[in-house]
N, C-alpha and C positions, 0 to 999 in steps of 0.2 A: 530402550530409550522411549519414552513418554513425550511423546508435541499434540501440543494445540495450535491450530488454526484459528486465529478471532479476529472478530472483523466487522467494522459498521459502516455500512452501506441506506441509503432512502431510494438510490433509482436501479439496486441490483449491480451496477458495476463491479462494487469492489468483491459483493458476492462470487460474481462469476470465477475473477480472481482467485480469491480462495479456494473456490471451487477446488479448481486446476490444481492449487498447490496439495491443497490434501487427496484428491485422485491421485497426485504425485507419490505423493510418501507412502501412502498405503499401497501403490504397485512398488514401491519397492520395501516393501514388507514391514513398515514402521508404524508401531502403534502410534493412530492420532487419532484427534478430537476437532470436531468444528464444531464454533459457536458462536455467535454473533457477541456482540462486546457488550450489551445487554442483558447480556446472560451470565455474567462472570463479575467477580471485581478484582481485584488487586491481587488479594490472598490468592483468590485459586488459581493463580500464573504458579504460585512457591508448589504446587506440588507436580509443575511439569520440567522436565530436563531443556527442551528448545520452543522456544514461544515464536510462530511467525505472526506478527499484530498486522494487522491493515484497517484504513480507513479512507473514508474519501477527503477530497482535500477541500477543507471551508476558509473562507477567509484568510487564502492563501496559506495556507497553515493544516495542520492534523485536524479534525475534527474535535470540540472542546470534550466530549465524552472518553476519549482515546485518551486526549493529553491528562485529565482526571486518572485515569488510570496508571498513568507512568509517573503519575507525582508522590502517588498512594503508595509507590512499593517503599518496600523497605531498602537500608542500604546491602549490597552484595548479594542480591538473590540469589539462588541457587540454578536459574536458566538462564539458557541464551538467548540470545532475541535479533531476531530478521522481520526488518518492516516493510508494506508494501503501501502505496498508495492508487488510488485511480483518479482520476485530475478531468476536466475540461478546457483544457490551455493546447497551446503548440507544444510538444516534447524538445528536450534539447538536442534532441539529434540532425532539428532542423537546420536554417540558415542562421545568421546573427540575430534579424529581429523577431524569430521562433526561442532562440535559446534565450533572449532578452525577456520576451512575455512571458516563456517558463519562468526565470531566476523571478522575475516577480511576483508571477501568482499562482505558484504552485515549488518555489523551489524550498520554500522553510521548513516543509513537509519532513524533508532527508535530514536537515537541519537539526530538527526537533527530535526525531529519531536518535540522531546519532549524539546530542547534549544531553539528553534522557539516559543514554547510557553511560554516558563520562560522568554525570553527577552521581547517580546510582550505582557505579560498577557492577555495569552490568555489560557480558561478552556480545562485543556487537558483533554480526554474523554479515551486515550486510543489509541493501536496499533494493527496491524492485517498484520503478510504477510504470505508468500504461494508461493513455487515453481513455476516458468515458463519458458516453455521449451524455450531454448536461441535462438535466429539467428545461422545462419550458422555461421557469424563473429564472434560472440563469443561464437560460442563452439571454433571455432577454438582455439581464447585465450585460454578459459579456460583451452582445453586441450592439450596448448602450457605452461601453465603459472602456471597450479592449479592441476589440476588430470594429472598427465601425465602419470603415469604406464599404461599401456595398460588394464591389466585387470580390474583396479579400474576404470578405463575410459567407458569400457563395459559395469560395471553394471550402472554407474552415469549417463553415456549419455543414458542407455533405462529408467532407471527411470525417470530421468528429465522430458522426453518427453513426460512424459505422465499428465504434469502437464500443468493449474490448471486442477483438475479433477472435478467430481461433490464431492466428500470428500472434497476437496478446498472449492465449492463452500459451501455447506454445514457448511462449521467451519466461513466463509465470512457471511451467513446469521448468524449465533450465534453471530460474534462478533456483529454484528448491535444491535441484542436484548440484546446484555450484553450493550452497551452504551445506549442501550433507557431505559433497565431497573434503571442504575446507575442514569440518569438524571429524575426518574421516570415519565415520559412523557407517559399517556395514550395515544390510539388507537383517533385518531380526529373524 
């Protein structure tokens, strides 16, 4: 079996991410490739069997370079595909008004993932994101636009920062082996 890892990233986040997932694959002995999403287009997804894509999330949504790429494929590719994203939002694992500012500005991400593959049939594998600490740019937004109380802002902006972590990376290696286990694809 033949994976690619691709992935765009500008503050290293979703890098790290990737990272993790193809460290993953190649210990357990799967041919893969990493590449940044710049490095590839459409076509060269058709000659790998499991594509995990990741990007960071802009404008509440996939990055526009990613979603160019999932519009370009053909219909019924020949791989599967598992996405990842890395976000500067609350995760929804939090309370209600964390799962709230996820669902809005970070939650179309999975969204877009998963209609990309129903318009395309193409085999969804599955989703994976994780906290990444923002730009300066957008913390500013954010905490022009989303957290703006001072003290909610305090505790958001030192946690953020301290994302992906290796807990990140760590939950980034699971998801890989929950998608190798679901496609049950032995070690090569």
């Amino acid at each position: 079996m033949k994976v690619l890892v691709t992935y765009l990233t500008q503050t290293g986040n979703t890098a790290k991410i990737a990272e993790a997932i193809y460290r993953e694959l190649m210990s357990r002995g799967h041919t893969a490739e990493l590449k940044r999403s710049d490095e590839i287009t459409a076509d060269v997804l058709l000659g790998y069997d499991l594509v995990f894509m990741g990007s960071a999330c802009h404008d509440t949504d996939l990055a526009r370079p990613v979603k160019r790429i999932l519009a370009a494929l053909p219909q019924s590719p020949p791989f599967k595909l598992a996405g990842f994203v890395t976000h500067a939002t609350y995760t929804p694992e939090g309370g209600e008004r964390q799962r709230a500012v996820y669902a809005e500005w970070a939650g179309r991400c999975e969204e877009s993932f998963e209609q990309a593959a129903r318009e395309k049939d193409i085999a969804w594998c599955g989703y994976f994101s994780c906290q990444g600490a923002p730009s300066p740019p957008i913390a500013a937004f954010i905490h022009s636009a989303i957290v703006t109380a001072e003290d909610e802002w305090a505790e958001y902006i030192a946690e953020v920062s301290k994302h992906p972590n290796e807990q990140d990376m760590e939950k980034a290696r699971e998801f890989a082996r929950r998608v190798l286990a679901q496609l049950e694809l032995p070690a090569a």
